[in-house]
Structure formats: structure tokens, C-alpha cells
C-alpha positions in Angstrom: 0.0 0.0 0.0 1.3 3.8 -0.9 -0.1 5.9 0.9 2.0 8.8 -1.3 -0.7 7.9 -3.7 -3.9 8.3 -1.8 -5.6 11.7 -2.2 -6.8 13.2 0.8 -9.7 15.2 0.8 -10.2 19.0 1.2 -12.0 18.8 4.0 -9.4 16.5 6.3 -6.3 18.6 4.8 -8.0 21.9 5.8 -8.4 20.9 9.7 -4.7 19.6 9.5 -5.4 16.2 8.8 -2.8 14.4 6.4 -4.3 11.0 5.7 -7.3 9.7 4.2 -8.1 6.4 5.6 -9.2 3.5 2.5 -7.9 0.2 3.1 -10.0 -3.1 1.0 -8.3 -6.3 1.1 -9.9 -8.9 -0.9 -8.9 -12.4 -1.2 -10.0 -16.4 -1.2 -9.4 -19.2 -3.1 -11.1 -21.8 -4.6 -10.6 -25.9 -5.2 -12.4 -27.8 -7.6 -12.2 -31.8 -9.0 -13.5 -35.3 -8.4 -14.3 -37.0 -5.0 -11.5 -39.1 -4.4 -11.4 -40.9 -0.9 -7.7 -43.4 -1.2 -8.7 -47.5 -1.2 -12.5 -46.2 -0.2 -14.1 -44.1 -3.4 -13.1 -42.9 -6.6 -15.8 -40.3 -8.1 -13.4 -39.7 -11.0 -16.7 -40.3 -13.6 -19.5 -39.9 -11.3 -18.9 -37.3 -7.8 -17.3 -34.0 -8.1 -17.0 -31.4 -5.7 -16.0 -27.3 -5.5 -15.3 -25.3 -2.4 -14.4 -21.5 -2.6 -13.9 -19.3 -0.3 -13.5 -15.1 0.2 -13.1 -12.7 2.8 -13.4 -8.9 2.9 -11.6 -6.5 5.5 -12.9 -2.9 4.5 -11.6 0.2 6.4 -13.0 4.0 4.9 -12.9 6.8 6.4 -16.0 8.8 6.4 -16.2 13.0 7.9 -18.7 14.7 9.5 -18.9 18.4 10.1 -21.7 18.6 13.3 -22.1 21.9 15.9 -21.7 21.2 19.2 -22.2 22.7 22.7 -19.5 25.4 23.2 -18.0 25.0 26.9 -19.6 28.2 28.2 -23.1 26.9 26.8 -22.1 23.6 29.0 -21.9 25.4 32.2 -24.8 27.3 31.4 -23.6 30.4 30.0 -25.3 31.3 27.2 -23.7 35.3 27.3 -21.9 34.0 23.9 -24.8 32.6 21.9 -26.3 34.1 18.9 -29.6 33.7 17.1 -28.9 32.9 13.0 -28.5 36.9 12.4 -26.0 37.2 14.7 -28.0 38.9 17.6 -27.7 37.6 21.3 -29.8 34.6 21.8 -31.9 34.9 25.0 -32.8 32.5 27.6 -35.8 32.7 29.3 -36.8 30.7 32.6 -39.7 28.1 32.1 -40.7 28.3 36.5 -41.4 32.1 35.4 -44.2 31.5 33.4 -47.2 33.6 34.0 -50.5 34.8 32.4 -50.4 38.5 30.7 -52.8 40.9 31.9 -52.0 43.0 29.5 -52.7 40.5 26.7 -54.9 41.6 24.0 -56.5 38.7 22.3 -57.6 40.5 19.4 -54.2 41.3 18.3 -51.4 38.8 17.1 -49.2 37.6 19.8 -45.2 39.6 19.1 -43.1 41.0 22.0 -45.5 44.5 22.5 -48.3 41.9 23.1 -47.4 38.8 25.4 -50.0 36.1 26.2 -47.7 34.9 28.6 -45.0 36.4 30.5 -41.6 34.8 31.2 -38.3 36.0 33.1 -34.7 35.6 30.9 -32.6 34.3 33.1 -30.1 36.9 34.7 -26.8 37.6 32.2 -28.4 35.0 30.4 -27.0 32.5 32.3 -28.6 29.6 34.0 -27.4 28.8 38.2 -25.5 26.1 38.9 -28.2 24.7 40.7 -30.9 24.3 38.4 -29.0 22.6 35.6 -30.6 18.6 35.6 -28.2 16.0 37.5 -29.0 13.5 34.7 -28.2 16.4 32.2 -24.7 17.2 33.9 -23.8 13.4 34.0 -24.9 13.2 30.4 -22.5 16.1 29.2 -19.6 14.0 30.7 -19.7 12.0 27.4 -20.3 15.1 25.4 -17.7 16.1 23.0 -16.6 19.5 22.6 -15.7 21.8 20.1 -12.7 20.9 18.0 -12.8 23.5 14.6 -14.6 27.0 13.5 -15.9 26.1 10.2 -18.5 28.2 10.8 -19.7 31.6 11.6 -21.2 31.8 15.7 -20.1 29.0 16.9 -21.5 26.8 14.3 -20.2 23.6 12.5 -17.3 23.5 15.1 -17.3 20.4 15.5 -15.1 17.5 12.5 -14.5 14.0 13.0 -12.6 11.6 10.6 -13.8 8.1 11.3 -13.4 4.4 9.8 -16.4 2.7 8.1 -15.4 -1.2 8.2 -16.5 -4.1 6.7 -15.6 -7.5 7.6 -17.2 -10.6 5.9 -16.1 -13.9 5.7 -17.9 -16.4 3.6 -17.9 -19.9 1.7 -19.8 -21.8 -0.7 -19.1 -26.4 -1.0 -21.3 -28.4 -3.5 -21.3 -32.2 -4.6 -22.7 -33.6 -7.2 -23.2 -37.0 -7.9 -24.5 -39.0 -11.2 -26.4 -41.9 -10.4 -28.2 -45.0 -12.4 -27.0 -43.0 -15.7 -30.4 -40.9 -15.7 -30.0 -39.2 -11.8 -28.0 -36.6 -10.7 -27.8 -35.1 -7.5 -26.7 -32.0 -6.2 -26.0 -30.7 -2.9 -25.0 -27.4 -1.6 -24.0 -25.6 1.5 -23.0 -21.8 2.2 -22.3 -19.5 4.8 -21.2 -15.5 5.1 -20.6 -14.2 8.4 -18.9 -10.7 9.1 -20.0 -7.4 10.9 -20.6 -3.7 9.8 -18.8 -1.0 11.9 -20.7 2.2 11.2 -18.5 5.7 11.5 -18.4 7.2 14.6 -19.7 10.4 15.6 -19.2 10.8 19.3 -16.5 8.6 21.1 -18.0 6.3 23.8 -21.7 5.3 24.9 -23.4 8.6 23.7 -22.0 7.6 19.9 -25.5 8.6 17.9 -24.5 7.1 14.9 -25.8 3.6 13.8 -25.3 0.5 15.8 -22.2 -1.9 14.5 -24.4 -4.5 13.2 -23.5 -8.2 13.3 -24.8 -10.3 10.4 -25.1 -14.3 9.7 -26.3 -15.8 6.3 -26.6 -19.8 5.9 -28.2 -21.0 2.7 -28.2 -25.1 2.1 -30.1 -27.2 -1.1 -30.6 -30.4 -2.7 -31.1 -30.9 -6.4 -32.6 -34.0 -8.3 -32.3 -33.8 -11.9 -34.4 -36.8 -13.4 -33.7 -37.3 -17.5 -36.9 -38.9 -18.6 -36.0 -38.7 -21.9 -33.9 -37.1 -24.4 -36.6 -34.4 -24.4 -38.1 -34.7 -21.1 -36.0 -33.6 -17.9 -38.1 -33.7 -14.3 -36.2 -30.9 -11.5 -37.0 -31.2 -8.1 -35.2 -29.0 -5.5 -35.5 -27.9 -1.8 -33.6 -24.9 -0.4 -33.5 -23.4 3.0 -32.3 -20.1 3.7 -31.8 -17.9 7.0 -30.1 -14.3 7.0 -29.8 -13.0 10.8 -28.8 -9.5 11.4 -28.1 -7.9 14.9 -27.4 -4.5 16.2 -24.4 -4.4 18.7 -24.6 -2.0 21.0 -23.0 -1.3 24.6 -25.9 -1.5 26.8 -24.2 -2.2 30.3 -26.4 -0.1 32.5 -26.3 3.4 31.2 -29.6 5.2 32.8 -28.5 4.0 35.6 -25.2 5.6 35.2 -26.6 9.1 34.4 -29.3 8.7 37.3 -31.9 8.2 35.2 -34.9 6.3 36.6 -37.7 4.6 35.7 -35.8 2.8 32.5 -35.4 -1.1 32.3 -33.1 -0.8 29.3 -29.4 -0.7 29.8 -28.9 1.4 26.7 -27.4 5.0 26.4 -30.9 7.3 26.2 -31.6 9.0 22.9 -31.4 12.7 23.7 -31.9 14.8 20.8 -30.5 18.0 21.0 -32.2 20.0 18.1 -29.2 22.0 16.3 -27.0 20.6 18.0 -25.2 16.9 17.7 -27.5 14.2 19.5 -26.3 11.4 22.2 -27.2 8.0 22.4 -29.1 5.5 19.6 -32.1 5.4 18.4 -32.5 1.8 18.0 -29.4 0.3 19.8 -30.4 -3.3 20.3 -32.0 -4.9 17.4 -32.2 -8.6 16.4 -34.3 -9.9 13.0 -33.7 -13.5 11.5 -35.4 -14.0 8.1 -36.0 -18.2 7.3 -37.2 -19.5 3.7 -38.1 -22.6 2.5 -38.7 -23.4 -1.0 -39.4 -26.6 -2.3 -39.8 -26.7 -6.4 -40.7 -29.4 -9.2 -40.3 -28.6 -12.8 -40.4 -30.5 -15.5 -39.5 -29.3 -19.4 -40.8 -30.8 -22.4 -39.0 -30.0 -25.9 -41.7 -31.2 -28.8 -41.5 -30.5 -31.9 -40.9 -26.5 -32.2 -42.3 -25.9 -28.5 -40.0 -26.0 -25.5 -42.9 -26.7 -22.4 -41.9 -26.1 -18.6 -44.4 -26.6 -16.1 -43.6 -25.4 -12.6 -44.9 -25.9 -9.0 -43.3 -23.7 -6.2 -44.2 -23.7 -2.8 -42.5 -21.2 -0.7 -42.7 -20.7 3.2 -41.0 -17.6 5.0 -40.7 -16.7 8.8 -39.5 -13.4 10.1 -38.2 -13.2 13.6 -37.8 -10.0 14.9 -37.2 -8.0 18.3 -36.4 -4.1 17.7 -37.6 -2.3 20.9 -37.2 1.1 19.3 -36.0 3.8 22.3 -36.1 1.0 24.8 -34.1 3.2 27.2 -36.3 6.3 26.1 -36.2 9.1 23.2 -36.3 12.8 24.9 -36.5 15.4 22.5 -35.4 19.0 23.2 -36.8 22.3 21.7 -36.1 25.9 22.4 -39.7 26.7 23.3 -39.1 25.1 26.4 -36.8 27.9 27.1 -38.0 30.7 25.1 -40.7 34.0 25.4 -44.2 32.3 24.6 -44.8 32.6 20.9 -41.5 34.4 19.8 -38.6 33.1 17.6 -35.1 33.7 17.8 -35.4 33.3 21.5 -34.5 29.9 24.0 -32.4 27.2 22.6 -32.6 23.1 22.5 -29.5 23.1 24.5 -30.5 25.3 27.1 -33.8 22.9 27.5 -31.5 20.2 27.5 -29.3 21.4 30.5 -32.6 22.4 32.6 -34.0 18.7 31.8 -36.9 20.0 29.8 -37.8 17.7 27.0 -41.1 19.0 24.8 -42.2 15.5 24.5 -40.4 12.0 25.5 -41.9 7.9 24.6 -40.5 5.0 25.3 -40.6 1.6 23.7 -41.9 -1.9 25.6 -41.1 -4.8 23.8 -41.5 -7.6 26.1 -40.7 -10.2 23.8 -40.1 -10.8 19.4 -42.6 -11.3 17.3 -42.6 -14.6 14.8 -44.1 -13.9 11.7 -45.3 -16.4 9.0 -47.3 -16.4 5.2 -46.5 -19.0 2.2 -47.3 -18.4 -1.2 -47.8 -21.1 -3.7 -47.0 -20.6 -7.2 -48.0 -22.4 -10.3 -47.3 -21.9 -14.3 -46.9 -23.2 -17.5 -44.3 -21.8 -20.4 -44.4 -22.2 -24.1 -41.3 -21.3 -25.7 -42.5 -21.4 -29.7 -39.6 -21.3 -32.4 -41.6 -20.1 -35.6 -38.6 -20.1 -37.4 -34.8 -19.7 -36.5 -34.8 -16.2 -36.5 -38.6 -15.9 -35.0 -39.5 -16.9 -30.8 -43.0 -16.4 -29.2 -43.2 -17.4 -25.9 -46.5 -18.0 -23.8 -46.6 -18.2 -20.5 -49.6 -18.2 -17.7 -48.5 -18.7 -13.8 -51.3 -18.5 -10.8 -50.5 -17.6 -7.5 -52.0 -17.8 -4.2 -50.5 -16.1 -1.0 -51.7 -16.2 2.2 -51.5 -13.3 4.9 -48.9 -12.4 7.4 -49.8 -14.1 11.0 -47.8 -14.3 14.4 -47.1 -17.8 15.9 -48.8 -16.4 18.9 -51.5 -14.6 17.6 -50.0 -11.3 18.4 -51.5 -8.8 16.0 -53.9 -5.8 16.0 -55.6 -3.8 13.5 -58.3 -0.7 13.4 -61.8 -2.5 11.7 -63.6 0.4 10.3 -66.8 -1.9 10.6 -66.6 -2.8 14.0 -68.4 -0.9 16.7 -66.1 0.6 19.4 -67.0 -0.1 22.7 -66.6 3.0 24.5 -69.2 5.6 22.2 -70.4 2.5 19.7 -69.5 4.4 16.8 -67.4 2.0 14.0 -63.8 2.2 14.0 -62.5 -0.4 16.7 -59.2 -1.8 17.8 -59.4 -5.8 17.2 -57.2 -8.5 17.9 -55.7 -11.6 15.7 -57.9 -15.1 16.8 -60.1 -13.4 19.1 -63.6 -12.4 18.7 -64.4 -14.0 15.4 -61.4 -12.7 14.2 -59.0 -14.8 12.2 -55.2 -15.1 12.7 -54.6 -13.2 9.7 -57.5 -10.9 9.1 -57.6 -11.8 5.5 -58.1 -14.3 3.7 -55.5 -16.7 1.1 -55.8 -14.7 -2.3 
């Protein structure tokens, strides 16, 4: 590798970076030839076998350009902070909230005509003591500014971090002639590897993407039947399962910050407005998708007409658990912190540091969900040749599918026709299996 030769991007060479981080290494091999087992087997005419194998190891570097909580804003001085235009920002206390007797409700709502009054805090700067313990711990994973790409305070904050890609997979097949009209094949593959996502905060507050762990296994068997020198029967079974899981640290964290009420172990999602967020939005995540397939065809060449008939049958289960915010979401806005009804005035941050969210939920996934359909496939092919330089083909296929249900029944949907309960009117929350209700809710079309 010369890394003379790598260009480094305007951006990275601006902050005083000198390296642009791109690594792939690619390689495998792969073996092929007859099953030979010494003084036991020789397959020379009938058994052969391949095996191949390649890996992946994937490093690229990926920027960000984010804005950050200057260290005066952390302490709650916000004597620094601007509005877009450049004109102090100010900060007004949300326990000074009060009705306006002045108000004039027949005018729009501006500064000359309050609805509600509210204090700014003195020298715009919020006491030690009402800053939020769980905010203060939180900060202590906080980065802080580290450039001035932008004008007040803004875009100050660059971080050059690896993307990465490791894989590893393999693919073995046999096949195998038998009684001079059978031939069966057998396969068996695997990929395993996990996705590191670029970081944007160093540590357990990191907002960006989960790593993500990943697992595909995919085996079949083949029986080719030659009927005839025009007539070959297929039969084949395949079974398929690709699992994917978010890796996340998850040791505790609410508990960490002081944060109670919270089962979850995960760093909470705090979202910050303007300003870089902390923590994932879904940090623990685990789906596994299964297939079966199981297919007969059989071709036909007669005359000028090539005829395949296939039957497919195919049956697919999704196993999933994503608790989305399953140590909480808290979202942050400057209205929390601002004069009632006026812009330019409060700040997400500010809200933050005062442990005001504008709205919070939380996710409670007790347990996955195990979802199941099968479709069913039928059709018929002509392939005409009207001439050697003329081909019509023909074809008709029918399917039939049948709904999504849960192995235990766990499903709801809103039934316009049924009557709700509480005022009788239709629109009604119903329940998979229950109440005349089938699993599914529809029927197989």
C-alpha cells in the first residue's frame, strides 16, 4: 500500500489532517475436481466437488462536520450565543411562566403583546443549581468543540472516522450421477462478518448507527431426473436464514446518568435539536429471516415448443425483536426555554441542561414477534420457435398467497366496521384469533 498515492480530501487537509483512511483487502481461493477418498471411493466419472472461499476486510474513512455545545453553553452560560443573524440569543426561565394581563387577544401575539410572561434568566445565564443531574452526567460524554468552520459557533465540531467491513464467507457443492439418468446435487453456504458504522461521538453517547452483526446460511438439494432425451423432471428444496443484529454497549447506562424509571441498559436518545445528539435510536435490534422453497419442474421440448411446467411452494418466517428507544427518546426544543410565541429566543440546548424535554416515549417490547405467510406458485411456459430467427413465448403462472400471521397470535388492527365499545361508533381496535377474528384478518388470495 502507498499511501504517497492516496488523495486526501479537502476537507481533512484543511483541519490539518494528512491522511485519508481507505484500506480493501480482498482475497479467497477456490478448489475444484472429483471426489476421491484413497482404497474407499473414486468419483473420477461420477462425484465431483467445489469449495471456494473469500473474505473482505474494509476500512473507509468517512467525515462529519456537526455543531456542538460550546464550553460556556455547557456550564450554562449562554452570554456567547447568537440567534442565526448574529443577535444575542436569549434565555428565558420556564418556573417564570405567567398569564399576561395585558394580553390583548384580538391582536397577534409579538413582544408588545405577550399572552404569557416569562423571566430571561439573569446575564443570560442559567445557576449552577438548576442545571438537571442527569443532564450534567450526560454532558460527561459530550464532546466539545474541535474547529470553527462556521460563523457563531456553528459547524465547530469534524471527525474523521473508519467505516469497516468484515465478511467472511464460503460456498461447497457435490454432485453426484447416479443409475446413468440421476444426478444429485448438494449445496452448503455461509457468510458471516460485521458492519462497523463511522463514529460520531466517542464512547456510549455515539448517535450514529449501531455496528451491526450479520449471519447468512443457505443449504439445497437438487434432483435432476432425465426422462427422456426431451423430457427432464427438476425437483429441489432450499432453505435459507439471514440474521442481522445490532451491537450495541448496553451495560447499565440510565442508571449511570441517574436516570430512573428505565429497564433498558442502553445509552438514552437525547436529541439536542441543532445541535449533535447522544445516544441510539435503536441500539439493540435482532431480525432473523428463514425461507423454505421446495420446487418441481419438468421441461418438455416437442417439436418447435420447448414446455416447462412449474410448482413452487415457498414458506417464509420473520423473527424480529427491535424495541425502538427502549431506554427512552427525549426530545429537546427551544420553546421550552424561550418567550411564549417568539422566535429567535430559548435554545434546545438550554432545555437540554434544565432537563426540559417537549415530549419524551418509550418503547416496551416484552418479547419478538414470529411472523409467518406461504405463497404457492403455479405456471406453464411455451417457448415457440416459428422459425430460426422468429420466438414467441407463452406463458400463464397462478399464485396464491396467504396473509402475514404471528405464531402467537400477536397482531392488531383498526376494523372500520366494528363498533367501538366505549361511544359505539365503527372504527374499533381488534385482535388476531379473538372475537371472530381470524389469525390473519384476511383471507389466502
Amino acid at each position: 500500500v502507498l499511501d504517497i498515492l492516496d488523495a486526501v480530501p479537502h476537507e481533512i487537509r484543511q483541519r490539518g489532517g494528512q491522511k485519508n483512511l481507505l484500506r480493501r483487502n480482498q482475497f479467497g481461493f477456490s478448489l475444484s475436481g472429483p471426489v476421491r477418498i484413497p482404497f474407499l471411493y473414486d468419483g473420477a466419472r461420477r462425484t465431483f466437488f467445489s469449495l471456494n472461499y473469500e473474505g473482505v476486510r474494509e476500512r473507509i474513512a468517512r467525515s462529519s462536520l456537526r455543531t456542538v455545545a460550546i464550553e460556556p453553553e455547557r456550564r450554562g452560560d449562554f452570554s456567547l450565543t447568537v440567534d442565526p443573524s448574529g443577535a444575542p440569543l436569549p434565555i428565558f426561565d420556564p418556573a417564570t411562566v405567567r398569564p399576561n394581563p395585558a394580553y390583548n387577544p384580538s391582536q397577534p401575539v409579538s413582544r408588545d403583546n405577550l399572552e404569557f410572561l416569562k423571566d430571561p434568566f439573569p446575564a443570560n445565564r442559567i445557576p449552577g443549581s438548576r442545571i438537571d443531574p442527569v443532564s450534567r452526567s450526560a454532558l460527561g460524554y459530550y464532546p466539545l468543540p474541535n474547529a470553527d468552520a462556521g460563523p457563531f459557533f456553528r459547524n465547530n465540531y469534524f471527525i474523521v472516522s473508519p467505516e469497516t467491513n468484515t465478511a467472511d464467507g464460503m460456498i461447497a457443492r457435490v454432485d453426484h450421477t447416479f443409475l446413468e439418468k440421476h444426478r444429485l446435487s448438494v449445496s452448503w453456504s455461509f457468510t458471516n462478518g460485521i458492519s462497523g458504522a463511522a463514529r460520531l461521538i466517542p464512547g456510549p453517547a455515539d448517535s450514529a448507527p449501531a455496528d451491526r452483526d450479520f449471519a447468512n446460511r443457505r443449504g439445497a438439494i437438487e434432483h435432476i431426473l432425465t426422462l427422456s432425451p426431451q423430457t427432464v423432471n427438476t425437483a429441489s428444496f432450499e432453505a435459507q436464514t439471514n440474521i442481522s443484529e445490532n451491537v450495541s454497549d448496553v451495560s447499565g447506562w440510565p442508571q449511570r446518568l441517574g436516570l430512573r424509571g428505565v429497564s433498558s441498559g442502553a445509552f438514552p436518545f437525547l436529541d439536542l435539536a441543532n445541535y449533535l445528539d447522544m445516544g441510539r435510536y435503536t441500539p439493540q435490534a435482532r431480525t432473523a429471516r428463514n425461507s423454505f422453497t421446495f420446487t418441481e419442474a419438468l421441461s418438455h421440448k416437442r417439436g418447435r415448443h420447448s414446455l416447462r411446467f412449474v410448482s413452487q411452494l415457498a414458506r417464509q418466517q420473520v423473527n424480529t425483536f427491535i424495541p425502538a428507544v427502549p431506554a427512552g427518546a427525549y426530545y429537546f426544543s427551544w420553546r421550552y426555554t424561550s418567550l411564549p410565541g417568539i422566535v429567535n429566543t430559548g435554545l434546545a440546548f438550554a432545555s437540554f441542561l434544565l432537563g426540559g424535554p417537549s415530549s419524551a416515549d418509550i418503547a416496551l417490547v416484552p418479547s419478538p414477534s414470529y411472523f409467518r405467510n406461504w405463497t404457492w406458485t403455479i405456471g406453464v411456459q411455451d417457448v415457440w420457435e416459428l422459425r430460426p430467427d422468429l420466438t414467441l413465448s407463452f406463458g400463464l403462472s397462478l399464485l396464491a398467497a396467504a396473509p402475514r400471521t404471528e405464531f402467537y397470535d400477536r397482531q392488531s388492527i383498526v376494523d372500520l366496521a366494528a363498533p367501538n365499545p366505549e361511544n359505539g361508533r365503527p372504527g374499533a381496535l381488534v385482535f388476531a384469533n379473538r372475537d371472530g377474528f381470524g389469525r390473519a384478518f384476511q383471507p389466502v388470495v
